[in-house]
Phi, psi and omega in degrees: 000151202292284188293004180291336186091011168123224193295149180228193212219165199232125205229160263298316174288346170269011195246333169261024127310290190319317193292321209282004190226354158106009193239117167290152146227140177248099172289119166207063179277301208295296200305344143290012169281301192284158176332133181148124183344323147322342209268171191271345189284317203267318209282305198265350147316282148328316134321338184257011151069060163249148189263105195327142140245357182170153178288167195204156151070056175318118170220143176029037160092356167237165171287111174240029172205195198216148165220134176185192186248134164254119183282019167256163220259324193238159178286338168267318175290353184248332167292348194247281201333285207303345177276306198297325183274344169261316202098351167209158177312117208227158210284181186184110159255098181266087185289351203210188205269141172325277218299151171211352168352130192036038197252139216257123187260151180234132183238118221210105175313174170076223177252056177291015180231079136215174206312335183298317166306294206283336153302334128354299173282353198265317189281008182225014122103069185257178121210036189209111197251126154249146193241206165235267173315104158220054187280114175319123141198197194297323193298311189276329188301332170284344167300306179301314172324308162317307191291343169290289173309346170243063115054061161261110173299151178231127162249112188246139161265272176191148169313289162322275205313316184325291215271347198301334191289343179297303169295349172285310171306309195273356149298320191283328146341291199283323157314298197271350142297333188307317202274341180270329167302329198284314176295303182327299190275020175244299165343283170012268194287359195257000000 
């Protein structure tokens, strides 16, 4: 919703509509925030073939980001990846420098733009955030001010596309308990 300023926590009444009409919701976001073969920070790092040095960006008790390298040159050839990899076009603020050739990247799905990440990234000398929302508005415009004046390139996708490898992943996870519980019990049965 508009006036929320993007994600929101969804509240008392609207969550007991939901009951009242037979609809479940299952949440398990946070824990996929944190660092971990799961996670939406490492899935879309791996997808974006950047290479981890270490988890970033303590938010409510998870790592929900990656500081790590990219083997592309320009700030536009890692903004053209990051489009072939959601699949759709993402935002590009160039606030910072073309070149990053050996340049520390930093990624933090979602709603990874705001000022506690990018002072973060300013004290471990980042200075290229791909995110998922980095939609200008009341909520964000001092974030943006900041990544400007300390010259942080922003790359944005969408909240969803940022985060989707995480649950992809863990589709995939789930097919090979699925297909090995499937053998077991055909052993089983012989």
């Amino acid at each position: 919703m508009k006036e929320h300023n993007g994600n929101y926590a969804p509240n008392k009444n609207y969550i007991i509509k939901l009951k009242e009409r037979n609809i479940s919701v299952y949440v398990l976001h946070h824990p996929l925030d944190n660092y971990g073969k799961y996670s939406t920070c490492k899935t879309l790092a791996d997808e974006l073939k950047i290479s981890i040095e270490r988890p970033a960006f303590l938010y409510d008790g998870a790592m929900c980001g990656i500081i790590g390298l990219t083997d592309c040159k320009k700030l536009n050839e890692l903004s053209d990846r990051y489009s072939q990899v959601v699949g759709h076009k993402t935002s590009l603020y160039k606030y910072g420098q073309e070149n990053i050739i050996g340049e520390k990247i930093a990624v933090c799905p979602g709603g990874g733009n705001i000022i506690s990440v990018a002072e973060e990234m300013l004290e471990n000398d980042v200075r290229t955030l791909i995110t998922g929302c980095t939609l200008m508005n009341e909520y964000s415009k001092e974030t943006h001010r900041y990544e400007k004046a300390n010259r942080i390139n922003l790359l944005g996708g969408t909240h969803y596309s940022s985060e989707k490898f995480a649950p992809m992943k863990m589709c995939e996870y789930l097919d090979l308990a699925y297909n090995k519980a499937v053998s077991l019990l055909k052993m089983q049965s012989s």
